[in-house]
N, CA, C and O atoms as a GROMACS GRO file, in nm:
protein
  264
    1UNK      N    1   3.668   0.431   0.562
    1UNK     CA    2   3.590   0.395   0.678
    1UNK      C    3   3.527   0.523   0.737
    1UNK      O    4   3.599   0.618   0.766
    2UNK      N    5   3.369   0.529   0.758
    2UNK     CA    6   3.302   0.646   0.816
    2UNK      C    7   3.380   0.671   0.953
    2UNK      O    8   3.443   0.582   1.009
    3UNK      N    9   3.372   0.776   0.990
    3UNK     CA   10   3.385   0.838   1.132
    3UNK      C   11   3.294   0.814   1.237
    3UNK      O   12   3.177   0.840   1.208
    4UNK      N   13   3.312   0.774   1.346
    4UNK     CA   14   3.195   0.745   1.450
    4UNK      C   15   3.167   0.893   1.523
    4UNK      O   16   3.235   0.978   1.580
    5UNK      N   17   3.022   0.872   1.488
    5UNK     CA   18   2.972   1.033   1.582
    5UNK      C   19   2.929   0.986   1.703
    5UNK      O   20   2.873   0.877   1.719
    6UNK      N   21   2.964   1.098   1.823
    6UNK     CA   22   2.846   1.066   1.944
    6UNK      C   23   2.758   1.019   1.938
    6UNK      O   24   2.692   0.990   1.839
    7UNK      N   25   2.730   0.994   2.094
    7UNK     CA   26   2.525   0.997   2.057
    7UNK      C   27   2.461   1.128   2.066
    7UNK      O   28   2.366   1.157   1.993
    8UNK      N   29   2.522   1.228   2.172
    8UNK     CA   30   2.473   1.349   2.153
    8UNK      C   31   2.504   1.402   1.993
    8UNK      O   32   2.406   1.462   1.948
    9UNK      N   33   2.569   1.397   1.940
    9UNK     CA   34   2.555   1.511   1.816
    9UNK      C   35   2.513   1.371   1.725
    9UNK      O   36   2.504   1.405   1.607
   10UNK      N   37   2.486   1.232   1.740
   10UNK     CA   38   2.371   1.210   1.604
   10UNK      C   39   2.241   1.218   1.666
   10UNK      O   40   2.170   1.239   1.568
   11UNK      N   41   2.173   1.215   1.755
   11UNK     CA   42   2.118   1.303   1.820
   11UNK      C   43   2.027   1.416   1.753
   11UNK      O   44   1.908   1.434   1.727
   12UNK      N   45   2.172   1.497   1.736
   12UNK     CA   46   2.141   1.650   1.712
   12UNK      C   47   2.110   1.660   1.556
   12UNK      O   48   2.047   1.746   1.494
   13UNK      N   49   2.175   1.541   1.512
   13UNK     CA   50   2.144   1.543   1.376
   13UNK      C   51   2.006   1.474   1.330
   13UNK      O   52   1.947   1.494   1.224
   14UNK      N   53   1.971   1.388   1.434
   14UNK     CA   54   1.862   1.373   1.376
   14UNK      C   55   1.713   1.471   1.395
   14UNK      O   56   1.621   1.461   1.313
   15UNK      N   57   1.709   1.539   1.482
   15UNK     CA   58   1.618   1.615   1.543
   15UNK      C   59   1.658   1.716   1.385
   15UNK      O   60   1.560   1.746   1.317
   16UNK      N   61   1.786   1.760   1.338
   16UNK     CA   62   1.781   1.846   1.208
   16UNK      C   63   1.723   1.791   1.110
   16UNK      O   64   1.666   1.859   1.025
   17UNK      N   65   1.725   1.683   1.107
   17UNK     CA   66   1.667   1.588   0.965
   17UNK      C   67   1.477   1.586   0.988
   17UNK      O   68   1.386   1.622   0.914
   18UNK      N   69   1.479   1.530   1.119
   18UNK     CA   70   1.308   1.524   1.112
   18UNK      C   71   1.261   1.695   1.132
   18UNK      O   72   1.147   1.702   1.088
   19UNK      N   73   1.295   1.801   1.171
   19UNK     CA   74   1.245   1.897   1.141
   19UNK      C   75   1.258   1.933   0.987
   19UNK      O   76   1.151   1.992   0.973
   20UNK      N   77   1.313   1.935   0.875
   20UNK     CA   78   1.303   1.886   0.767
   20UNK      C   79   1.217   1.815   0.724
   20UNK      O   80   1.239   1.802   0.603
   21UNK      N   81   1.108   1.747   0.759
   21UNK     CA   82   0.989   1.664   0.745
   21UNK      C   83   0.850   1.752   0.727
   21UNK      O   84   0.802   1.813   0.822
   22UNK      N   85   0.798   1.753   0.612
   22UNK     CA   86   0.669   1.775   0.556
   22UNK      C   87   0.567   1.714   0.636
   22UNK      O   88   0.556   1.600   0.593
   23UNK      N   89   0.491   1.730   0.726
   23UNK     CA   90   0.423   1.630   0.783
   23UNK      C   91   0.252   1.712   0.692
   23UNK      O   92   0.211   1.828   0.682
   24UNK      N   93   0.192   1.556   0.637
   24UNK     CA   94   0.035   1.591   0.594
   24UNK      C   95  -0.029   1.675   0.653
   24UNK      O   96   0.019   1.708   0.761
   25UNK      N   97  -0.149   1.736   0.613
   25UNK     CA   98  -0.252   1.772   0.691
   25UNK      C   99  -0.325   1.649   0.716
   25UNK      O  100  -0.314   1.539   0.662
   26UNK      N  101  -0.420   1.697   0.827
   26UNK     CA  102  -0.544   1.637   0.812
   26UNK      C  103  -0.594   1.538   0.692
   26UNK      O  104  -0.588   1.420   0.657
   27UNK      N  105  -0.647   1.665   0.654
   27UNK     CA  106  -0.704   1.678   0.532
   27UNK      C  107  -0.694   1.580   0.392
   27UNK      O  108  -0.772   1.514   0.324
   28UNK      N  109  -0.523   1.621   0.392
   28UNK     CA  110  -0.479   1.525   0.318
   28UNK      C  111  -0.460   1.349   0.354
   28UNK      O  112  -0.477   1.258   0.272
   29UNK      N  113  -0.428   1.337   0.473
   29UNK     CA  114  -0.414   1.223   0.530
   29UNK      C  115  -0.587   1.110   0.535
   29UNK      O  116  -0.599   0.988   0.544
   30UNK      N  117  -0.668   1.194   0.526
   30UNK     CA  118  -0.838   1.154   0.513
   30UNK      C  119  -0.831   1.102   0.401
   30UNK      O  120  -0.839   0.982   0.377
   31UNK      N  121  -0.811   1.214   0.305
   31UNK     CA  122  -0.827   1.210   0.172
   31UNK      C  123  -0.747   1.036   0.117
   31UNK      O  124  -0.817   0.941   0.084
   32UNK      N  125  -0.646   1.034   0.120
   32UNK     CA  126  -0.576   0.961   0.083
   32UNK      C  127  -0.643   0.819   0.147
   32UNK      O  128  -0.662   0.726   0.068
   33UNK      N  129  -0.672   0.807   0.262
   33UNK     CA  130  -0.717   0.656   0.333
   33UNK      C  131  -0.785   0.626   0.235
   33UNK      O  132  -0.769   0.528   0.162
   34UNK      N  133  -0.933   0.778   0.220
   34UNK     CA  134  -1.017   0.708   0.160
   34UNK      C  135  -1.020   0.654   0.012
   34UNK      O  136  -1.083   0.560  -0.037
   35UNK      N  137  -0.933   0.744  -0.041
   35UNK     CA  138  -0.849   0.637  -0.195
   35UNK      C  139  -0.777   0.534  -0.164
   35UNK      O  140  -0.859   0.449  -0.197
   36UNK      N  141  -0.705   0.487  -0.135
   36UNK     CA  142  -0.654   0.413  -0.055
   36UNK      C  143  -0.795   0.275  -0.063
   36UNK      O  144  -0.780   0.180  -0.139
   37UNK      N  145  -0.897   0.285   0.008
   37UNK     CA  146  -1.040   0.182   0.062
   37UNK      C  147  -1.076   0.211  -0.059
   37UNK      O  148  -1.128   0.104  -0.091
   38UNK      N  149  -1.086   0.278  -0.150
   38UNK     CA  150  -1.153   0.293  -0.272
   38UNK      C  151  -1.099   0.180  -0.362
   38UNK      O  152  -1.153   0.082  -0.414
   39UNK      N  153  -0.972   0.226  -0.364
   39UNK     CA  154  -0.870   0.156  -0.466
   39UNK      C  155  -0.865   0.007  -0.452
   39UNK      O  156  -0.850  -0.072  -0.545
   40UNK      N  157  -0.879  -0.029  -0.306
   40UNK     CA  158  -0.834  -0.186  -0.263
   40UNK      C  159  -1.053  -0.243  -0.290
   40UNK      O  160  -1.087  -0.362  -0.291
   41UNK      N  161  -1.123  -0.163  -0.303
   41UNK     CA  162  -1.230  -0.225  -0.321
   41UNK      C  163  -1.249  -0.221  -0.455
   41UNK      O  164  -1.307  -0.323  -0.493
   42UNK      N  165  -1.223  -0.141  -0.544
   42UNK     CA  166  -1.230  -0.194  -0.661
   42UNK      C  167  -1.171  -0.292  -0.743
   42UNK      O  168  -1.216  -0.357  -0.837
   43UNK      N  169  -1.026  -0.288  -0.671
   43UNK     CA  170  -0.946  -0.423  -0.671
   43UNK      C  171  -1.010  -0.554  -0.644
   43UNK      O  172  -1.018  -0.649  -0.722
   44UNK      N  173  -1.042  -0.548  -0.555
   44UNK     CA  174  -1.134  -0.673  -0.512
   44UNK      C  175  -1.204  -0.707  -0.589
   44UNK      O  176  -1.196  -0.823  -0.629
   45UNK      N  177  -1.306  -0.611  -0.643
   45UNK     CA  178  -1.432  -0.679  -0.718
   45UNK      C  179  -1.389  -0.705  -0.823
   45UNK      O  180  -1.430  -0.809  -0.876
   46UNK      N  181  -1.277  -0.610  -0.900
   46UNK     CA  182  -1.195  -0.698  -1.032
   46UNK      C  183  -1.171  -0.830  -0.998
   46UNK      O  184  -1.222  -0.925  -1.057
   47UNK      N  185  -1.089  -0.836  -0.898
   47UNK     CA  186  -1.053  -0.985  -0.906
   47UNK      C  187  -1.158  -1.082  -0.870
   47UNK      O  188  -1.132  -1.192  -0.919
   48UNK      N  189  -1.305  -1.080  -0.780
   48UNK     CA  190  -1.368  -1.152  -0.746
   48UNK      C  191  -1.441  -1.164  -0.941
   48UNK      O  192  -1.507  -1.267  -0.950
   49UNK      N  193  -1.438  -1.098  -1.054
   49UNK     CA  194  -1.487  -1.100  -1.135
   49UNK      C  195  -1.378  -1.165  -1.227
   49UNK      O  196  -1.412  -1.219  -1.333
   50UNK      N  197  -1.269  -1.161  -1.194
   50UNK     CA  198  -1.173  -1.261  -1.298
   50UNK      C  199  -1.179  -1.390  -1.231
   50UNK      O  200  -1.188  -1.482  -1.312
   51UNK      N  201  -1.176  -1.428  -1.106
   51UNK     CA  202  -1.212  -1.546  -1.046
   51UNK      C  203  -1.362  -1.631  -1.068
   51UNK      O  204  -1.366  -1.754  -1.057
   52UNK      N  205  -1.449  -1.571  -1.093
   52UNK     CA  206  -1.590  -1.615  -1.146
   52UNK      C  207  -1.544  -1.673  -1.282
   52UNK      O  208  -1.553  -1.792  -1.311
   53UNK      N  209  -1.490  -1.571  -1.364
   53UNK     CA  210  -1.460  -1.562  -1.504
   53UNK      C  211  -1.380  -1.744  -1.521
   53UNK      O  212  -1.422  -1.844  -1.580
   54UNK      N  213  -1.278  -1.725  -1.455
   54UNK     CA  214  -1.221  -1.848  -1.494
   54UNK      C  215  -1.244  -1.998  -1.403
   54UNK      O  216  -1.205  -2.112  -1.426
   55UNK      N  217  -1.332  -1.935  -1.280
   55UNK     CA  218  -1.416  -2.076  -1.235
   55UNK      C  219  -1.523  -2.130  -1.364
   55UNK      O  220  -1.536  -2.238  -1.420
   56UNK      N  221  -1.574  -2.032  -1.374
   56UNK     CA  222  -1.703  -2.072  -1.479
   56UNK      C  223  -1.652  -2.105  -1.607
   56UNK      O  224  -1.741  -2.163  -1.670
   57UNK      N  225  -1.560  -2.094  -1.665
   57UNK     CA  226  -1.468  -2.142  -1.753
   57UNK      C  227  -1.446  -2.288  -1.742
   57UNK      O  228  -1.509  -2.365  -1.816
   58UNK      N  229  -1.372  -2.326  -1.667
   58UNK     CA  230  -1.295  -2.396  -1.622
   58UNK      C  231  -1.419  -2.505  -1.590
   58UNK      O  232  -1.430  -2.604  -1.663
   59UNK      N  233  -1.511  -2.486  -1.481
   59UNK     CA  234  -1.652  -2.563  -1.467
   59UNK      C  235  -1.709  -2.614  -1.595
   59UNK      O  236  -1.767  -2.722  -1.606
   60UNK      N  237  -1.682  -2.507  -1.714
   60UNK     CA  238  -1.754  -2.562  -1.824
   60UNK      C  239  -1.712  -2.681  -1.928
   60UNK      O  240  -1.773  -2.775  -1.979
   61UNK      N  241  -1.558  -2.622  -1.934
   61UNK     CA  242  -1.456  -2.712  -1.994
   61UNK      C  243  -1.470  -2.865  -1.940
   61UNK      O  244  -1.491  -2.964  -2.010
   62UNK      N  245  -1.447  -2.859  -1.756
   62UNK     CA  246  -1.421  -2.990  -1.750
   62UNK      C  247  -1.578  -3.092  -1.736
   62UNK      O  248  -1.586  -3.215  -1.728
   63UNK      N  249  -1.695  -2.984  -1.739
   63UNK     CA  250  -1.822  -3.067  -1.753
   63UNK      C  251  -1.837  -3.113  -1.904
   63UNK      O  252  -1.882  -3.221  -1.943
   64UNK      N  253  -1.799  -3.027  -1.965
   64UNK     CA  254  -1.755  -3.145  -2.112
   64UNK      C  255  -1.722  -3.281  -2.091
   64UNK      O  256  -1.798  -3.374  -2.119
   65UNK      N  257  -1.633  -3.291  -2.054
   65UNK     CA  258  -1.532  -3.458  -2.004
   65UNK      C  259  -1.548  -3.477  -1.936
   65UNK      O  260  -1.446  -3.527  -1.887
   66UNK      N  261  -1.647  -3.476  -1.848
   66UNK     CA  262  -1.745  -3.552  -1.701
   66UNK      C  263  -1.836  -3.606  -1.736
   66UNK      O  264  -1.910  -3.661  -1.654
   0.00000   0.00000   0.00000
């Protein structure tokens, strides 16, 4: 069974842990959104192009047997 710490010393431990934290630049944090909007829009248009793909498929097939 763990040991129960204060609140002052977990506290203290956590202020040690988040100074330990890499925080981004700028720079990097820009960078990344805009891959990030890049990535989810090319996503999109893949899928708006596999969705055409198998409407128009699918439209063709069942206008056969209509």
């Amino acid at each position: 069974m763990a040991t129960k710490t204060n609140p002052l010393q977990f506290i203290q431990q956590v202020r040690g842990e988040v100074s330990k934290v890499v925080w981004p630049t700028r720079r990097e944090v820009v960078l990344t959104t805009v891959m990030v909007f890049i990535m989810a829009t090319l996503t999109a248009i893949f899928f708006f192009f596999v969705d055409l793909l198998i409407r128009t498929g699918l439209t063709g097939l069942l206008g056969m047997f209509g």
